[in-house]
C-alpha positions as CSV (number, residue, x, y, z in Angstrom):
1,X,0.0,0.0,0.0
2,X,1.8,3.3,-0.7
3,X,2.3,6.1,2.0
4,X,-0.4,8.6,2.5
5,X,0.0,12.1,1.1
6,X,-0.5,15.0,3.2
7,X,-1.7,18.1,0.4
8,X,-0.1,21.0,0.8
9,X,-2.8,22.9,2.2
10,X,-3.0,20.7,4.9
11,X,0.1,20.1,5.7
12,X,1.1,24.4,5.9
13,X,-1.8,24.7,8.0
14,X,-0.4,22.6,10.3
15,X,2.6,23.6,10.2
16,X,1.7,27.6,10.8
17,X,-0.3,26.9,13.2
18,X,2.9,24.8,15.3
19,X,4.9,27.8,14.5
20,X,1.9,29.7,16.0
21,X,2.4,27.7,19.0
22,X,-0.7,25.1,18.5
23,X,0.9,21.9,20.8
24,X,-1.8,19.9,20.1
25,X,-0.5,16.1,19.0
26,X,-2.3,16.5,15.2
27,X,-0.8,19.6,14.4
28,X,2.2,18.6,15.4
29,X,1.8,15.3,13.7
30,X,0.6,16.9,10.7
31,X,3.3,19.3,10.6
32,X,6.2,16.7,10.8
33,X,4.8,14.2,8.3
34,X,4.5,16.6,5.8
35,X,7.7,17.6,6.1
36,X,9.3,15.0,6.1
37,X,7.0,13.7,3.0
38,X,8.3,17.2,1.0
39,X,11.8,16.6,1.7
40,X,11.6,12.7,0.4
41,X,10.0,14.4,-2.4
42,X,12.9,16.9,-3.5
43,X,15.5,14.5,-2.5
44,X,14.7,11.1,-3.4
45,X,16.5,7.9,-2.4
46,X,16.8,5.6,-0.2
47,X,20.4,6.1,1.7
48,X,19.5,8.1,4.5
49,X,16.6,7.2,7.0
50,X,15.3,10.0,8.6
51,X,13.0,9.4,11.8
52,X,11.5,11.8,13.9
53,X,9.4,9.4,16.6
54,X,6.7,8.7,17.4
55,X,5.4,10.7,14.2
56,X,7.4,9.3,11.1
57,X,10.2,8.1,9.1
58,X,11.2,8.6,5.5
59,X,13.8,7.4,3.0
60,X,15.9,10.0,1.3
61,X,19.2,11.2,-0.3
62,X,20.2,9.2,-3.6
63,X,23.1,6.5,-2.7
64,X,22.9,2.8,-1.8
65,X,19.9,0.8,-1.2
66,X,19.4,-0.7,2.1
67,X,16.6,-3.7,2.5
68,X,17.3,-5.4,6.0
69,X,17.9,-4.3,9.6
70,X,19.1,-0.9,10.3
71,X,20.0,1.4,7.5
72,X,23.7,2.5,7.5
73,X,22.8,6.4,7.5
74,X,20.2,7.1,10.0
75,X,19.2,10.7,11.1
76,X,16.9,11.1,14.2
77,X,15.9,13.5,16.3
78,X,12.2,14.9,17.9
79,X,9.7,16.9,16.7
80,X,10.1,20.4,17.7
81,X,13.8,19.9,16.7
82,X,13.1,18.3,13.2
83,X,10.7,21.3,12.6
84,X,13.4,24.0,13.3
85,X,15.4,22.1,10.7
86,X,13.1,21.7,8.0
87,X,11.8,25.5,8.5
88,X,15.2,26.6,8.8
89,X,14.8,28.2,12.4
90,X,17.7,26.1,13.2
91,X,21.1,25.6,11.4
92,X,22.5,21.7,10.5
93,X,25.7,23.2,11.5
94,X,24.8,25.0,14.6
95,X,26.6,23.8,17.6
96,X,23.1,23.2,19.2
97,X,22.2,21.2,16.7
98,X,24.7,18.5,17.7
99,X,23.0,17.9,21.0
100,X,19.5,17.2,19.2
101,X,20.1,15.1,16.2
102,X,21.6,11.9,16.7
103,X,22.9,11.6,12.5
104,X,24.9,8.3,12.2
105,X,26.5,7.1,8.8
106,X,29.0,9.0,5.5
107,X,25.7,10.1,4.4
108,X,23.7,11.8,7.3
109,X,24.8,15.2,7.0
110,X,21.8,16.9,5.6
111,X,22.9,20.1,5.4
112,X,22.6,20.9,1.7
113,X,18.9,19.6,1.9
114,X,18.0,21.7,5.0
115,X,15.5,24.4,5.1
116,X,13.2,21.6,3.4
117,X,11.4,23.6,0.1
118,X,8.4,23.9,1.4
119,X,5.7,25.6,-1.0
């Protein structure tokens, strides 16, 4: 069955209305799917996993194909920290940045993919 797609509409609504200050688990859910959906969109692949629990996980970044256990380049970190990213409110290379992203693998650095192009 293929993944859901959040439309754009909904998905920016959400994700205003988090950057707005809305904590409510939907928004917030909303907001970090559709992210994470736009940025396997402009960078497809399947060489990095990027995982922001308990809300979701995508494949990006062209490279090698993994099919079994865990992927060799992960990226994880938590919502309100994945959000910063992808909105650019927060840097890849900031120094704080290291504290809330656990980024594992040669291909994890997501810096030339980060603010996430978001329409």
């Amino acid at each position: 069955m293929p993944p859901r797609t959040i439309e754009d509409a909904v998905g920016r609504a959400a994700l205003d209305a988090v950057t707005a200050g809305a904590t409510d688990r939907t928004s917030i859910a909303t907001a970090v799917r559709w992210t994470l959906q736009r940025l396997a969109e402009d960078v497809p692949g399947n060489s990095v996993e990027v995982r922001v629990p308990p809300f979701a996980a995508v494949q990006a970044v062209p490279g090698p194909r993994h099919t079994r256990g865990t992927p060799p380049n992960v990226v994880e970190t938590d919502p309100t920290t994945w959000l910063a990213l992808a909105t650019g409110r927060l840097r890849w290379d900031d120094p704080d940045t290291t504290r809330r992203v656990s980024a594992s693998g040669s291909r994890a650095d997501l810096a030339a993919f980060l603010p996430v192009r978001l329409p």
